[in-house]
N, C-alpha and C positions, 0 to 999 in steps of 0.2 A: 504494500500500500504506500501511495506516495506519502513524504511527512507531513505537507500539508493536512491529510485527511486524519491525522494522528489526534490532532484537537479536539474534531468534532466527533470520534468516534470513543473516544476516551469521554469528554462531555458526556456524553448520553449512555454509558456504561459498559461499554465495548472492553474486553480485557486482551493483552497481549502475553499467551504462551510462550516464553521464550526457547522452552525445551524443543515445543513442538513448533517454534518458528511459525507461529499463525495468530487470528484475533479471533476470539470468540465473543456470545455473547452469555454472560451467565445468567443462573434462573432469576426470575423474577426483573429479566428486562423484556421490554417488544421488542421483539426482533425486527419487523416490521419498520421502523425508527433509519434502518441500514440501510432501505431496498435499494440506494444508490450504490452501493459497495456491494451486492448480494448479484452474481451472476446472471443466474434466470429467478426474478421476483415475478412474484403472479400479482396479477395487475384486474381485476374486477370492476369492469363496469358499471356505473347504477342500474340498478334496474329500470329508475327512470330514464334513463338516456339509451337504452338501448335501439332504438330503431333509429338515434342519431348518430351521423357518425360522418367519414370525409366520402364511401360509398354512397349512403343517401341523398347526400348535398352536390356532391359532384359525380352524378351518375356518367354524365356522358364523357368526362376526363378521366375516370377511375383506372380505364385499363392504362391510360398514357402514364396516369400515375406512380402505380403498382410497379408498371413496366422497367420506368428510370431508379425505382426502388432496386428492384433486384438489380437492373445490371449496374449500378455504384456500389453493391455489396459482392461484386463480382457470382452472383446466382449461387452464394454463399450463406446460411444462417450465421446471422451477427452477432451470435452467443457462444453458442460451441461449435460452427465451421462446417454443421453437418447439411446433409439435406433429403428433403424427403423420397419414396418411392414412385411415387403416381406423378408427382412435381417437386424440382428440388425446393423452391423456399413460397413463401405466404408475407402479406404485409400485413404488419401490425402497426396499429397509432398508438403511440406512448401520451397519456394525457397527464394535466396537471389539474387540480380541484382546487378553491380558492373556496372555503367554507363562506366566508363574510360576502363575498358578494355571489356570491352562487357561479363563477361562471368557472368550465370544463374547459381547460385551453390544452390543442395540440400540439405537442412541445415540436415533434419530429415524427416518423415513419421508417421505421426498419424492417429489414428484409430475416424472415425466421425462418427455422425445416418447420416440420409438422409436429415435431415430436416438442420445441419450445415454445410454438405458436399454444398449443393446447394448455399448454403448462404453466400461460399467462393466463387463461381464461380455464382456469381448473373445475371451474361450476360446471361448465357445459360437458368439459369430459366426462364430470362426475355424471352428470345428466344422462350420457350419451354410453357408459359403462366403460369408460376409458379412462378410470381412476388410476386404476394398480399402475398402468402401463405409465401414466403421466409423474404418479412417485416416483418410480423406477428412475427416470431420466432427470427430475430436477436431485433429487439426491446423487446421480452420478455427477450430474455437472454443478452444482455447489458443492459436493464433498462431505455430505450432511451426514446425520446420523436421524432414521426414523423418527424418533421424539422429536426433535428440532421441527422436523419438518410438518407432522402433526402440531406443535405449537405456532409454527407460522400458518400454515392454512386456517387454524380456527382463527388468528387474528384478520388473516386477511376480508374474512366471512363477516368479521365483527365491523371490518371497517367498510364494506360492501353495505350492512347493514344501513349503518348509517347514514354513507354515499345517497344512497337510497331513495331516503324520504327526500330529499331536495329536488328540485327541479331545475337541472342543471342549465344555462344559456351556453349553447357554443360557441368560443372565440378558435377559428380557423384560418386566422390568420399568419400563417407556417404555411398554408398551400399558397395565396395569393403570393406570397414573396417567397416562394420557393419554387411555384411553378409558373409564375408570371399570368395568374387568372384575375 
């Protein structure tokens, strides 16, 4: 981890092993707190904003979009390098939430396989009976231990939860000045 990131991740109760040369975080913190430093974080939409997104709003650009997605990540997933079998990668929008004024801003768009894509939206796996399989790969590529990851997904549920109830306004302004719309 860069030493910059040593501050804020110490602030918020991040420990560093120096036996095991790594940072954990110990019990009784949210993990959740990390997701910037955590490989593949699952990322939970509200439920209210689900039928909003950069597909809905810009149906007729979507595919030109997606398109320049993948080929700047080199038709790569931008977590663990892998990619999928039926298609190598999927695009995902990484968003930010602003509690106090309600708006859902699109920070960026990366290019995932199938196996991180799902892993960000672990509801629907779970939905779709594609739970075990989506454990399986964010514990390989974070380096977790079960419990950990059982404690992250219930948090992440809790803060879906909440997401939730709000009714998010989307600021998409990351496409206009990224794709000149």
């Amino acid at each position: 981890m860069p030493k910059e990131y040593e501050g804020f991740v110490t602030e918020f109760g991040a420990k560093y092993d120096g036996r095991m040369k790594s940072w954990y975080v110990p019990d009784g913190v949210v993990i959740s707190i990390f997701n910037p430093f955590i490989p593949l974080s699952i990322e939970l939409v509200p439920a209210s904003n689900w039928e909003s997104n950069v597909r809905s709003e810009f149906k007729d650009d979507w595919k030109m979009i997606k398109s320049a997605v993948y080929k700047k990540a080199g038709y790569r997933c931008e977590i663990c390098g892998g990619q999928g079998d039926a298609h190598p990668v999927e695009a995902h929008e990484v968003w930010s939430y602003n509690n106090q004024t309600g708006i859902q801003k699109l920070e960026y768009i990366i290019s995932l396989c199938p196996s991180c894509h799902k892993a960000k939206h672990i509801g629907l796996a779970m939905v779709n009976g594609e739970a075990e399989a989506v454990k399986k790969h964010i514990l390989k590529v974070n380096n977790w231990k079960m419990e950990d990851l059982d404690k992250y997904i219930n948090e992440a549920f809790y803060l879906f939860d909440k997401r939730s109830s709000i009714k998010w306004t989307l600021d998409l302004s990351y496409i206009k000045d990224n794709f000149h719309m």
